[in-house]
N, C-alpha and C positions, 0 to 999 in steps of 0.2 A: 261136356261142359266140365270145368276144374270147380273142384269144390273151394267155396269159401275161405280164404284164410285169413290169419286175425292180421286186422290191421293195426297200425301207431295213431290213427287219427292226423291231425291236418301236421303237418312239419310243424317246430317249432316259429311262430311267427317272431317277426323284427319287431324293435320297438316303434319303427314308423308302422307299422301296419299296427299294432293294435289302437296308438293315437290315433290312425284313419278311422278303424272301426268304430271306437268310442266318438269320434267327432260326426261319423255317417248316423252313429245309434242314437247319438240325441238329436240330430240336425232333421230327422224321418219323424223323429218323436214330436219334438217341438219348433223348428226352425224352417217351417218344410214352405214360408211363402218369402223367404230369402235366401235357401238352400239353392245353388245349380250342381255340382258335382265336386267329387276330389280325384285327385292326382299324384301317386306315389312315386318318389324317385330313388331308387333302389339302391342306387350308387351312394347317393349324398346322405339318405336318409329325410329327405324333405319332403312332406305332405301339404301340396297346394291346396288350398281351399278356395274354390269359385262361391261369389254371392252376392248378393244385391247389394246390400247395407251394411257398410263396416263397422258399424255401432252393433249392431245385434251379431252380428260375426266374430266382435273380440269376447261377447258374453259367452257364446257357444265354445270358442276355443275356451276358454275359463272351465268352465263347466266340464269338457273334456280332460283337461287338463289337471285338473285337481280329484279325477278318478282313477288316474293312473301313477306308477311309481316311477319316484323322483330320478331312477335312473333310465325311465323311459323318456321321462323328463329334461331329460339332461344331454340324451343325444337323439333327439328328435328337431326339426325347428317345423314352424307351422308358418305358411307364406299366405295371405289372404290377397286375394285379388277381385277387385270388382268384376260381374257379369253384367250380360245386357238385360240379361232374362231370370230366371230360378227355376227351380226343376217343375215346381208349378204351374209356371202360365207353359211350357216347353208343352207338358201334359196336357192344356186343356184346348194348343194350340195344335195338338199331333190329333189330338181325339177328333176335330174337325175335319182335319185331313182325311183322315181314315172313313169319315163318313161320305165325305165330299167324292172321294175315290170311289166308293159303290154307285155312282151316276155316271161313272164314265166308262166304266167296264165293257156296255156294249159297244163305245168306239176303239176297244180294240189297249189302253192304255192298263197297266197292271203297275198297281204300286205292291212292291214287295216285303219290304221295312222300312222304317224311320227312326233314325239316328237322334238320340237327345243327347247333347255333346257334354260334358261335366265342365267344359266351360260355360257353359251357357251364351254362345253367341246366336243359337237359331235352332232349326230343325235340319238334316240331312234329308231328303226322302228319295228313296231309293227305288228306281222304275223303270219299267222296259224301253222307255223311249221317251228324253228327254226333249226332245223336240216337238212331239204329242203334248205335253206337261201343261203347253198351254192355257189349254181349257179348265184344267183343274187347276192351276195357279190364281186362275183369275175364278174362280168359285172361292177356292180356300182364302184370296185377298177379301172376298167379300164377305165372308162367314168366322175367320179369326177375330177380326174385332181388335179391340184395345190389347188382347193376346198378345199377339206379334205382329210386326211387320213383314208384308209380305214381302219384302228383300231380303229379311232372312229368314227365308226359307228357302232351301237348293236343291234342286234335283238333278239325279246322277245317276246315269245307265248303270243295271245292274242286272243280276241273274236269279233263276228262283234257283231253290236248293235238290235235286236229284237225287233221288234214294236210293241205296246199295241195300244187295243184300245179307241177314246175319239169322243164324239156328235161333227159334224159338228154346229157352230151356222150361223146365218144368218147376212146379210149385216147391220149395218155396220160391217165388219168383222174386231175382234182383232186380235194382235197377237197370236203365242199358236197354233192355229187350224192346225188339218191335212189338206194336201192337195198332190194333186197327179196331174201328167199331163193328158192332157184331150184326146189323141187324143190314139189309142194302146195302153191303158191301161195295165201295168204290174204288177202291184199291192202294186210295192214300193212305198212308201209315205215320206214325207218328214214333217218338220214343218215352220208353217209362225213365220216369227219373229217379229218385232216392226214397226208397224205405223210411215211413215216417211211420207214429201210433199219436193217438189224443192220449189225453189224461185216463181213459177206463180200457185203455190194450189194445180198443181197436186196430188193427193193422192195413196200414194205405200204400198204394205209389203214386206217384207224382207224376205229373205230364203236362203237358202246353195247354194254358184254355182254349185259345185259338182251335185245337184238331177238332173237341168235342164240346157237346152239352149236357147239360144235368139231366140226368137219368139214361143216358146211351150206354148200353150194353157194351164192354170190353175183349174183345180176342188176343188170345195170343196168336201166333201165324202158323200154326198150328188145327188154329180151327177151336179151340178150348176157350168157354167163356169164360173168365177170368176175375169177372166186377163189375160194377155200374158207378158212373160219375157221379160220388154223392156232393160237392163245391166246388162252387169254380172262385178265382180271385183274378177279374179283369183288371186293374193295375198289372198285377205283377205277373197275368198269361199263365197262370198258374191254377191245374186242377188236381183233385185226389180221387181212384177209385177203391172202392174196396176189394182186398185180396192176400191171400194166403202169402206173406211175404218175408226178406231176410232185409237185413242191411247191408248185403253184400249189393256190389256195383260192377258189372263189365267193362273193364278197361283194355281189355282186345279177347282173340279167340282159348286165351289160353289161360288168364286170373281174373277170379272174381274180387274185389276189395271189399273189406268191410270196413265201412266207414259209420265213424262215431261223433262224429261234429261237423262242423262247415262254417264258412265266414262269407261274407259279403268281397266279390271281388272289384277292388277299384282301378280306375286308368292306371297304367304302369307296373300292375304286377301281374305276373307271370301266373298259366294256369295251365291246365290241360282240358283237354275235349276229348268223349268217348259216346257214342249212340251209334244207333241203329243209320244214322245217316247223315253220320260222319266217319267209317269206320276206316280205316283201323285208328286207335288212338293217337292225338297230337298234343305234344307238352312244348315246353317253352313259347307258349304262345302268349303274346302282351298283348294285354287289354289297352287298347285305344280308345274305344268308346264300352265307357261301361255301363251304359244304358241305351239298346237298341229294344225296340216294340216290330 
């Protein structure tokens, strides 16, 4: 393994991307039941804004807009466009799905993920066999409710994710690494994400809430128990376990990154992908949908 080198932290961002942030940072805060998504256009410098109600839409851009400087100000434009939906009812209309889908499992139907589009026109749900969808269409038309309409909600053949193999390294452990839980072994794995501390130095890594639960012992692939899931955070599929760690980051077999910050990434801009099972790393990849469950 290559040891750690110092990193720059995130490139310098554009002036539309910090507008996006500040308008996503209050919109999560305070705007979240006419919030649907943004949309960065890289080219022009224009940040779409999806939302229900353009009266509370023009406050939030305000609000945004009057935290940030006037030269971001000044070559930014912010486009507001109505949605059907907001990222809210999107959420409380996926979280039926998702339950609806553990009834159908024995007939053989596998939903894989669900798309909440930053326009807010409906759900994607993404499944082995749209033609099967059926049955669970007409569950989730009965159990959404005033949510959504079951028209927009679509389902789209798709695949599960295949895991590749990658060298367990050793403590202090980056992000990047497989890891699996410790105790009945199944053989799925999952990947560690970013080097995090609380406020008194504890040190965590990050990982999918989906893989595990609270209190599941941690392996590396190695066979090394590593930590135990002390939170999970179901919204955002996000868990911490505790572990001897760096804020270095695997970005292929050959540099660790140490990384000092992060930002929220929205539709339109460009990112990279690096894990245990997605490897080897992939950049200039656009965000389409910047919220997939």
């Amino acid at each position: 393994m290559a040891s750690p080198r110092p990193g720059t932290g995130l490139a310098q961002a554009t002036p539309a991307q910090v507008v996006a942030a500040k308008i996503g940072e209050i919109a999560e805060r305070s705007y979240r039941n006419i919030f649907a998504g943004l949309k960065i256009d890289r080219g022009t410098g224009r940040v779409t804004l999806h939302v229900t109600d353009r009266g509370e839409a023009d406050q939030l851009v305000g609000r945004a807009l009057a935290s940030v400087s006037a030269a971001q100000r000044a070559t930014t434009s912010v486009d507001i466009r109505i949605s059907r939906y907001s990222r809210l009812q999107m959420e409380k209309a996926s979280s039926q799905i998702w339950k609806a889908a553990t009834t159908h499992r024995a007939a053989g139907l596998k939903v894989y993920s669900i798309v909440l589009p930053s326009d807010g026109r409906g759900l994607q749900v993404r499944v082995n066999d749209p033609k099967a969808a059926g049955s669970l269409s007409r569950a989730v038309a009965a159990s959404v409710g005033s949510a959504m309409a079951a028209a927009d909600i679509e389902y789209v053949a798709s695949n599960p994710i295949h895991n590749v193999s990658r060298e367990s390294p050793s403590a202090p452990y980056p992000g990047g690494i497989p890891i699996r839980e410790g105790s009945g072994l199944s053989g799925w794995t999952c990947t560690a994400a970013f080097g995090v501390r609380n406020p008194s130095g504890t040190e965590y890594l990050l990982t999918a809430e989906h893989c595990y639960d609270n209190g599941d012992d941690i392996e590396a692939m190695d066979g090394d128990n590593i930590g135990e899931i002390k939170a999970e955070n179901d919204l955002n599929d996000a868990a911490i376990f505790n572990v001897n760690t760096s804020s270095g980051v695997w970005v292929n077999d050959d540099y660790v990154f140490d990384v000092r910050s992060g930002q929220y990434s929205w539709d339109g801009e460009l990112v990279c992908q690096s894990g245990y099972t997605s490897y080897p790393n992939r950049c200039q990849i656009e965000v389409v949908n910047e919220y997939v469950q």
